[in-house]
C-alpha positions as CSV (number, residue, x, y, z in Angstrom):
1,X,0.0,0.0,0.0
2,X,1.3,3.7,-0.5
3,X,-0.4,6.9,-1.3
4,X,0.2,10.7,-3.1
5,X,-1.7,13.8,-1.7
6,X,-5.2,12.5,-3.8
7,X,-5.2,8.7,-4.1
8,X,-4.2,5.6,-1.9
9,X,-3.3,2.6,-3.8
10,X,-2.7,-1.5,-2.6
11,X,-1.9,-5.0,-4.2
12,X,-3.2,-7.8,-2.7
13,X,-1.4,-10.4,-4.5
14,X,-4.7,-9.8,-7.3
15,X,-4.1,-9.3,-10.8
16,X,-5.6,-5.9,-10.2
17,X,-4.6,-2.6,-8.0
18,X,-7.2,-1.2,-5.7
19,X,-7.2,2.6,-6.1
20,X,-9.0,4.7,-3.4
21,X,-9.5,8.8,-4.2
22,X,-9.7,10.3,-0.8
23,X,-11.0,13.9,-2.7
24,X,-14.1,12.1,-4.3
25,X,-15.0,9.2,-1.5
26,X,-15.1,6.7,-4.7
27,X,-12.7,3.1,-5.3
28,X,-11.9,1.6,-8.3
29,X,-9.7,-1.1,-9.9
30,X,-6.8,-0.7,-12.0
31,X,-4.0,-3.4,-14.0
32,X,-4.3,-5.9,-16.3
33,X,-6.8,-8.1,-14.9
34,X,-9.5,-5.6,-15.1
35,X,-11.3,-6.3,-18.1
36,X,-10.3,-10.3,-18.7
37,X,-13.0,-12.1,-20.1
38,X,-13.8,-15.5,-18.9
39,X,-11.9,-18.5,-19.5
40,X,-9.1,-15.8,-20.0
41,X,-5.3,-16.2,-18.9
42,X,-4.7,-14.2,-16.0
43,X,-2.3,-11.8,-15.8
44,X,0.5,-12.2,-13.1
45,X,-0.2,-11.2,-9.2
46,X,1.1,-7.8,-8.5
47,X,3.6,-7.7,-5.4
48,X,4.7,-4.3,-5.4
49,X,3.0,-1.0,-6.4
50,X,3.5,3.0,-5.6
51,X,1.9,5.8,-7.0
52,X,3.1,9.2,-7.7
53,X,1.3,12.4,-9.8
54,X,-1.5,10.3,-11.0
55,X,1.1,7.7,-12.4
56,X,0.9,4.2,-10.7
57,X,3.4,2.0,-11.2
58,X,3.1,-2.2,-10.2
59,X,5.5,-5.1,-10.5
60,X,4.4,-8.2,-11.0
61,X,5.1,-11.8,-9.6
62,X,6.4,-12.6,-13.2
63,X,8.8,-9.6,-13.4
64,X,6.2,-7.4,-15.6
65,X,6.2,-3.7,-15.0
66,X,2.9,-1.7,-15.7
67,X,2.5,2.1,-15.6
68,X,-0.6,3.4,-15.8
69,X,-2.2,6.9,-15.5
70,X,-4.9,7.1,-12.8
């Protein structure tokens, strides 16, 4: 888990980051495993993740980085 001055992010060993906006009072979900259809492959579990500036960053079990803009 690790936050900026607007959002608070955490990996739970998901496929997914859980992204909390402490302005707005609203969650959401964020990574690659956010929009796998059923019967998919899964992406990796993420292990590590920080966030900075509305840019996220997470490493995955597998060794993939993902940046996204949040």
């Amino acid at each position: 888990m690790t936050f900026d001055a607007r959002r608070i992010v955490s990996a739970t060993s998901e496929d997914v980051v859980k992204v909390y906006d402490k302005a707005e009072g609203r969650q959401w979900d964020c990574g690659p495993g956010v929009n796998i259809e059923e019967g998919s492959p899964r992406a990796a579990a993420i292990e590590r993740v920080r966030i900075k500036d509305g840019y996220m960053i997470e490493g995955r079990k597998d060794g993939v980085v993902g940046v996204w803009s949040c």
